[in-house]
C-alpha positions in Angstrom: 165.7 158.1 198.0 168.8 158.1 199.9 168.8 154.5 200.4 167.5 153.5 196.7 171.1 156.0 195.6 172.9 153.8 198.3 171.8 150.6 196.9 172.6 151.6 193.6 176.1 152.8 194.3 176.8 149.5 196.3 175.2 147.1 193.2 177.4 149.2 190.7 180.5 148.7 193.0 179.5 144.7 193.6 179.3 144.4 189.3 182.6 146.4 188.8 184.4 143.9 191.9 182.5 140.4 189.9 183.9 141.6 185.9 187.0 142.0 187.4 187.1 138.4 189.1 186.2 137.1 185.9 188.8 138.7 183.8 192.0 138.2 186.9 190.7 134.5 187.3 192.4 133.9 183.9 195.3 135.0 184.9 197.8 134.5 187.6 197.8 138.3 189.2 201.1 137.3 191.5 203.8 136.5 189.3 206.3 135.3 191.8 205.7 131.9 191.7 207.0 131.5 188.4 209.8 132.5 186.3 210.9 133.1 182.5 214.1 132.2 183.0 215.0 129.1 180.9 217.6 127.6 183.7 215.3 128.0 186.4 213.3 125.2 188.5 210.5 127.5 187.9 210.8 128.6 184.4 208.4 127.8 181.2 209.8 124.2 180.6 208.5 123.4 184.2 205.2 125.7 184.9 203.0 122.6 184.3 204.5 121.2 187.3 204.1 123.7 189.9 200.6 123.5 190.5 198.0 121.4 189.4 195.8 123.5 187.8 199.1 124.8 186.0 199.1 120.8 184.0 198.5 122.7 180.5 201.2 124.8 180.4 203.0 121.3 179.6 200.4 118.8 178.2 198.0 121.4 176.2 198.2 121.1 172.3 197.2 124.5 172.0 199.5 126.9 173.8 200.5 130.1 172.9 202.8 131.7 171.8 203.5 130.0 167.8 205.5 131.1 164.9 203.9 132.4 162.3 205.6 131.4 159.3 204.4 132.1 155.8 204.3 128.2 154.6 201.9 127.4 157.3 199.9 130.4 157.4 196.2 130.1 154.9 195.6 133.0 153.5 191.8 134.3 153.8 189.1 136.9 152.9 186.4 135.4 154.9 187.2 136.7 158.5 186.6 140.5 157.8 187.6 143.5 159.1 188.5 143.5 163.1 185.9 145.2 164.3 187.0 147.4 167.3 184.4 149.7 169.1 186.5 150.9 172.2 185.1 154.1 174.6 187.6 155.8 177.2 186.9 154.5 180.6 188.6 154.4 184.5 191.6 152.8 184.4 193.9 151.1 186.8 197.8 150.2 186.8 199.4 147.1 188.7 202.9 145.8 188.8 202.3 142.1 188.7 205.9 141.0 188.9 206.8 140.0 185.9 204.6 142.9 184.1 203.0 146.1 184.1 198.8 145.7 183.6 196.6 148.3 182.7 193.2 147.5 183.5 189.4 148.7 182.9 187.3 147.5 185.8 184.4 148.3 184.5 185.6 147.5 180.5 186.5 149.9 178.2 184.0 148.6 174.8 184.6 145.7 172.9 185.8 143.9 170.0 183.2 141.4 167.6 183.9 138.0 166.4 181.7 135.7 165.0 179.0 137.9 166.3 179.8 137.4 169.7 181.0 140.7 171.9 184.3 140.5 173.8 184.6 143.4 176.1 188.3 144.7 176.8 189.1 144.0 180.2 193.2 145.0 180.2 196.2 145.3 178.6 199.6 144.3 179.4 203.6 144.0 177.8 205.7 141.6 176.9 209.6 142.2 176.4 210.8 140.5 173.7 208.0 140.3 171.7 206.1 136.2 172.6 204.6 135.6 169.3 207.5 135.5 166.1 207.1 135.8 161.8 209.0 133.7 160.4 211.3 133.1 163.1 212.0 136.4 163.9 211.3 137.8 167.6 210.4 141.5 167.8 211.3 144.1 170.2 208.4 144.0 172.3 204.5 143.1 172.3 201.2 144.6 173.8 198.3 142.4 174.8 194.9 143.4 175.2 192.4 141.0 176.7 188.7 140.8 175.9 186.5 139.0 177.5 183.1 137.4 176.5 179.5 137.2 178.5 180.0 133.3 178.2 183.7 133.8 179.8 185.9 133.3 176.5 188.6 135.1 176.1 189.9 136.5 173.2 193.7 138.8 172.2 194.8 140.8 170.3 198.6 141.2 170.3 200.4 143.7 168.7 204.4 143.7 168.1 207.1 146.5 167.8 210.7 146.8 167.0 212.8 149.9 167.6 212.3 153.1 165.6 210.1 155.5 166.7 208.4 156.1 170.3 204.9 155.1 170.3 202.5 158.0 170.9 200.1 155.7 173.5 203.1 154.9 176.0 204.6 158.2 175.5 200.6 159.5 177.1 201.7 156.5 179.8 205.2 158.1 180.6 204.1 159.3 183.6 202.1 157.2 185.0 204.4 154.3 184.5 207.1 155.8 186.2 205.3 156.5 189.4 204.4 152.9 190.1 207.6 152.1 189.4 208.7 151.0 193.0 205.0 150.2 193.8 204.3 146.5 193.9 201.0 144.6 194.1 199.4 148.2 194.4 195.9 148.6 191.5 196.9 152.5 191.3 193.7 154.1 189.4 194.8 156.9 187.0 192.2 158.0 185.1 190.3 157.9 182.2 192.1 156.1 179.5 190.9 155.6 176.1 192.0 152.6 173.9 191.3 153.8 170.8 195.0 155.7 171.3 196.4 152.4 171.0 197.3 152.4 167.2 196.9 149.0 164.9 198.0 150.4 161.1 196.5 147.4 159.3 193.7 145.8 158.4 195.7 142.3 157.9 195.7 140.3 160.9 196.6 136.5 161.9 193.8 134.2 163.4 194.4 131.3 165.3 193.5 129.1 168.6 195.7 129.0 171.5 196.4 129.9 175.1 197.4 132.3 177.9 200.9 132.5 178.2 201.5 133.0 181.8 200.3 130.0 183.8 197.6 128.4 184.2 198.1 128.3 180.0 194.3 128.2 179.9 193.7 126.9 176.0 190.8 128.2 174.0 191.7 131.6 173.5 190.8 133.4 170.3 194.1 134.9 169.4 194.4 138.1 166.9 198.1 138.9 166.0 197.9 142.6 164.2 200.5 141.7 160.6 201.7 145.0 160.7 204.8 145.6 163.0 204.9 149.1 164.6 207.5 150.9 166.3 208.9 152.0 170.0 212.0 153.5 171.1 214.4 151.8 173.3 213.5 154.3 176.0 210.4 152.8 176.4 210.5 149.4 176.4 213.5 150.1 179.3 211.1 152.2 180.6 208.4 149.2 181.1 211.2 146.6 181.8 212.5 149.4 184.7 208.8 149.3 186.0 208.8 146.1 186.4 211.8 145.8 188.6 212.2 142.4 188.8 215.3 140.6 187.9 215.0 138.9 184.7 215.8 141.0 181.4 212.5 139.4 179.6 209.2 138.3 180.0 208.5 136.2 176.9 207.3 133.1 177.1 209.5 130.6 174.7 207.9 129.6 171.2 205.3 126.1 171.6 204.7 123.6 169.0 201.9 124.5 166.4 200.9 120.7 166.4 197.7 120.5 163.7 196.0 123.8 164.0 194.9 126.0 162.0 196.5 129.1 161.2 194.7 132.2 158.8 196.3 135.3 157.8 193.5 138.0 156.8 194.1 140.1 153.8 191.2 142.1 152.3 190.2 141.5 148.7 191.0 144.9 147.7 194.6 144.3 148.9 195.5 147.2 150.8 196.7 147.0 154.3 
């Protein structure tokens, strides 16, 4: 019996160690060897250089993050309701360099589209927001990565702009402060639940794009929440002090729509 429990404990270890390779292969986890500032030999114009797996950050078509202006945008009933089902679960945080990740291991639920499940592997911030409406960049953004059994990936990105603190980083307060001179360290803090993490409306933006931190990896279902909440100044400094790194943003510079299609989702009864 001992050794059956043994085996069991090592499998569930072994599953949590592979979902976690699949969501960090994504993603570059050490943020060092690039930069977002705009002057640098190392910032966004020149990412697709720096490695070759990095090419489509430079050649894709379909990189992220666009402007979603209202001429462009189709307006649709078809895509439904986003369909969140998320459960409180272990959580980690990690100072990446350039941000601040909090990750589930072992998920933390899913989102549905198109039938298909996309289990939410980790969030992380952006300072300015990436994504802008109508031209206009926002305060800050909040992504939270789901990932598929066949490996897609889909987003869900959420934008703020000064006003009020937010209720789910106020809960992170602490927590972000004490890995605040930590870097490279997965810090595990608990038993966080997602659900906290508050959307307001039902209208949302749909379109194809990217990662955007290199390797710009294209394909990625992107969900951009219409309504624009709010965070206080204390906050976002909060995140940015975190980080601890020397640039004073961490927002990838708006890409070329090109010929995609771009679908704003507003229910047929109207209301938000």
């Amino acid at each position: 019996m001992k050794q059956l429990t043994a085996f069991f404990k090592l499998f569930f270890f072994i599953s949590l160690l592979l979902l976690a390779c699949l969501t960090r292969a994504q993603e570059v986890d050490d943020e060092r060897e690039f930069s977002y500032k705009e002057d640098s030999d190392v910032g966004p114009a020149h990412w697709g250089e720096i490695r070759p797996e990095w090419k489509e950050c430079s050649s894709g078509k379909m990189q992220s993050p666009i402007d979603l202006l209202n001429e462009r945008v189709e307006v649709v009933s078809h895509l439904g309701k986003l369909k969140r089902s998320y459960k409180p679960s272990g959580a980690t945080l990690i100072n990446r360099g350039h941000d601040i990740m909090l990750r589930w291991p072992g998920g933390a639920g899913h989102i549905q589209i198109n039938g298909t499940l996309y289990q939410l592997r980790q969030l992380h911030w952006h300072s300015p927001s990436e994504h802008t409406i109508n031209g206009r960049r926002f305060d800050m953004e909040v992504h939270l990565v789901h990932q598929s059994d066949n490996n897609r990936t889909a987003v869900i990105g959420i934008m703020y702009k000064i006003g009020r603190p937010d209720s789910f980083l106020s809960m992170m307060k602490h927590d972000l402060e004490s890995i605040a001179e930590m870097r490279d360290v997965e810090k595990f803090i608990g038993n966080i639940d997602p659900k906290l993490i508050k959307l307001g409306s039902r209208k949302y933006y749909r379109y194809i794009g990217s990662l955007t931190t290199p390797p710009c990896t294209q394909n990625i279902i992107w969900t951009i929440v219409r309504k624009v909440r709010t965070v206080s100044r204390q906050q976002i400094e909060l995140i940015r002090d975190a980080v601890h790194d020397d640039s004073e943003a961490n927002a990838r510079p708006i890409q070329p729509v090109h010929e995609r299609l771009v679908e704003l989702y507003r229910p047929r009864d109207g209301s938000n």
